[in-house]
N, C-alpha and C positions, 0 to 999 in steps of 0.2 A: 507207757513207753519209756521213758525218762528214768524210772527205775528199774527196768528192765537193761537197758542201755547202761548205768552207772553198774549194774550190781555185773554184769559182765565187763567192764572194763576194771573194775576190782577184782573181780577173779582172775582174769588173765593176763595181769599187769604183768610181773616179772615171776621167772619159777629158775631154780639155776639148772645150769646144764648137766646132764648125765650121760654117762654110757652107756653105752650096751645092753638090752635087756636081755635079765635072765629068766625071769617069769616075768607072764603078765599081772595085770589086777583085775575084779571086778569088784565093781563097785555101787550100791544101793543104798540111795537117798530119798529124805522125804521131809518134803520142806512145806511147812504151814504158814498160811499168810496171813496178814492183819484180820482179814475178815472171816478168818477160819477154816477157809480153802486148804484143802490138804492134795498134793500132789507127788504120785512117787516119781523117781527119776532112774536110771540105770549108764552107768560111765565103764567104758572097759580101754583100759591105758597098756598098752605093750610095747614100751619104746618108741620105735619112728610110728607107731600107731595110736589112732585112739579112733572110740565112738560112743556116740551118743544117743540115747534113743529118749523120743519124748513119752511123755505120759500114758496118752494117749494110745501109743503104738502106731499110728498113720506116719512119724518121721524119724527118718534116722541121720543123723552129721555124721563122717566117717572119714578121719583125715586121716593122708598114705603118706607121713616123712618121705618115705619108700620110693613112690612117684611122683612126686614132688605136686599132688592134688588133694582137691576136697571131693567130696561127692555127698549131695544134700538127696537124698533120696524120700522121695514120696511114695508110701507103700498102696493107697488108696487110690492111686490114678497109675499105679507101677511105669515109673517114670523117673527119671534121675536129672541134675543141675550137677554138671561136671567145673569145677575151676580150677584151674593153671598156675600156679605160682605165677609167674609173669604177668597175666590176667589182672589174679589179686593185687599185685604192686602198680598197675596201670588206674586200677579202680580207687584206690587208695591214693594216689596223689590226687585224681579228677575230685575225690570227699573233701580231702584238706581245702583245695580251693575253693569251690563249694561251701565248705564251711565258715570261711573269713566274710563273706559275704553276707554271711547270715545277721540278722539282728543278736543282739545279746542273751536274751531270752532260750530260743531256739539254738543258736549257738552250745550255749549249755546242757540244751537237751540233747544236742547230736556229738558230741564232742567225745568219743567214747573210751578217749587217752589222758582224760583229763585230769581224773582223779589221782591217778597213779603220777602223772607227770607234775604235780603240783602239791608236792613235797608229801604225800602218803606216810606217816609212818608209825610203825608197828611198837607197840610199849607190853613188854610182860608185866602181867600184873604180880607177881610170884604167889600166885595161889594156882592149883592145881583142880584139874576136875577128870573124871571117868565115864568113858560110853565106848559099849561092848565089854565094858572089862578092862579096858585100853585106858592108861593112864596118858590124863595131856596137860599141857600148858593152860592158863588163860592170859588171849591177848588181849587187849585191845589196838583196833584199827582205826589210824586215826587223820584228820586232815584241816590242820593248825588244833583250832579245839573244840571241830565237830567228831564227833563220835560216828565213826560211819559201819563199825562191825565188831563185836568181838567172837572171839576165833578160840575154840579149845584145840590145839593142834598138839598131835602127836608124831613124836622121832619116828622115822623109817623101822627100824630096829623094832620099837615097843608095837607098832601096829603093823609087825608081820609082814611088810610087804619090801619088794625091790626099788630102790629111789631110780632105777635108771628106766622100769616099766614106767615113768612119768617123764622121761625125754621129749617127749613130742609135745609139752603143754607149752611150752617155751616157745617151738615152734610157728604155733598156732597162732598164737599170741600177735606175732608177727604181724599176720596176715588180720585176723579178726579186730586187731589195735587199728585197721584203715577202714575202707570202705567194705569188704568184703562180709561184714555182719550184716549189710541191708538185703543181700542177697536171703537172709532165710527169714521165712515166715517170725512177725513177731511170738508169738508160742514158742516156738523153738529158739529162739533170744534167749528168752526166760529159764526156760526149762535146762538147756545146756548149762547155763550161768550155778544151778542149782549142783551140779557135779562136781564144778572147778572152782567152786567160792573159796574166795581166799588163797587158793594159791600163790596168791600175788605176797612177793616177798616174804614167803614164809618157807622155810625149808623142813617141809615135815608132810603130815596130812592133816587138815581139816577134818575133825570129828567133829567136831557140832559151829555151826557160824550163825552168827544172830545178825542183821543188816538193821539198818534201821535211815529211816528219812528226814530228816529236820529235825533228830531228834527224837523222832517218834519211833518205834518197834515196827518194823516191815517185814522182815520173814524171819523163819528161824527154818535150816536147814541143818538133818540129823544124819548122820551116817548110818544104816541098819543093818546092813552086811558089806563086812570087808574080807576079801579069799583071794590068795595069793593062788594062781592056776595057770598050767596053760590055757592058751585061749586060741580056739576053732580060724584057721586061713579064713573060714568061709566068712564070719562074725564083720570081717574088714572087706569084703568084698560086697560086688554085687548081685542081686538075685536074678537068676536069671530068668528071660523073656520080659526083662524091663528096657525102655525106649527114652534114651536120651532129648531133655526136652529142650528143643529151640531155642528159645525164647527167655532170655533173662527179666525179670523184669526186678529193675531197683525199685523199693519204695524208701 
């Protein structure tokens, strides 16, 4: 949970703001974990849009800049978790408080703006690396002088796609930076986190991001296809004969 929680509040720390999209992205990742777990992920970014699907295929995250909502959609029980911008910022101050409360410990594990708020910062190493063909940057991410990621990121430009089809990460951010993260299944924490790694103050795209926990190697997420396209209304919508569910429940 704890680095499920970290590795998403590093991904969606800050992304800067764009314009307009002119194409979309999609986007295919595939992140392997300490213990050898291999998981694919799928990200498709269109400006005031984005979505997520997990591994799996039972969930989808689908934010609308657009209508100012999320929709967590479970394909398995064909059912959807609709939230409100307003919603999200009511849930989010209720966490903050909540949180002060917390022991130290625990604190740490919930606190999902932490890292990013607490001086984060990014160092080129000036050596350079390639994936797809796509020449990148090597960073390192960094937080005083733990090592929390290094990031091969590459310019808009070099990896083909439109910087304003990533408008909406910024956005999100917002929202997923309070309380509104408890709302999705832990799996879909994680797996989302695997799409958007490193975004966080980096003005490019993340080709290959390595995490690591105390020091020790925790995932390495790989980009394996990147395609600049339009991308289907229906992809950002919902399916239909699905039934909006009740019932929130925070864990």
């Amino acid at each position: 949970m704890r680095r499920s929680l970290r590795t998403l509040a590093l991904a969606l720390g800050t992304v800067l703001a764009a314009g307009p999209s002119v194409a979309g992205v999609e986007m295919h990742t595939e992140t392997r974990k300490q213990d050898g777990e291999v998981r694919k992920g799928t990200a498709l970014f269109d400006g005031p849009r984005l979505r997520i699907d997990t591994s799996d295929g039972r969930r989808a995250i689908v934010y609308r800049g657009d209508k100012n909502l999320i929709w967590v959609i479970d394909h398995k029980k064909k059912r959807y978790i609709e939230v409100e911008k307003p919603t999200a910022g009511a849930l989010a101050g209720q966490a903050r408080k909540q949180l002060d409360s917390l022991p130290d410990d625990d604190k740490a594990a919930g606190e999902l703006g932490a890292a990013v708020a607490a001086g984060v910062e990014v160092k080129d190493t000036g050596r350079k690396g390639e994936v797809l063909g796509v020449s990148c940057d090597e960073l390192h991410v960094m937080s005083g002088k733990a090592r929390l990621a290094d990031v091969c990121r590459a310019s808009y430009a070099s990896a083909g796609v439109d910087r304003a089809s990533f408008s909406a990460v910024k956005e999100l951010q917002a929202l997923l930076g309070g309380s509104l993260t408890a709302l999705l299944p832990e799996e879909s924490r994680a797996e989302g986190a695997a799409a958007l790694e490193s975004f966080a103050r980096l003005d490019g795209v993340p080709m290959r991001v390595r995490t690591y926990d105390a020091g020790r190697f925790d995932t390495e997420t790989v980009v394996k296809k990147l395609v600049s396209k339009a991308l289907p209304k229906s992809a950002f919508g919902l399916p239909e004969g699905y039934a909006p569910q009740i019932t929130i429940n925070i864990r």
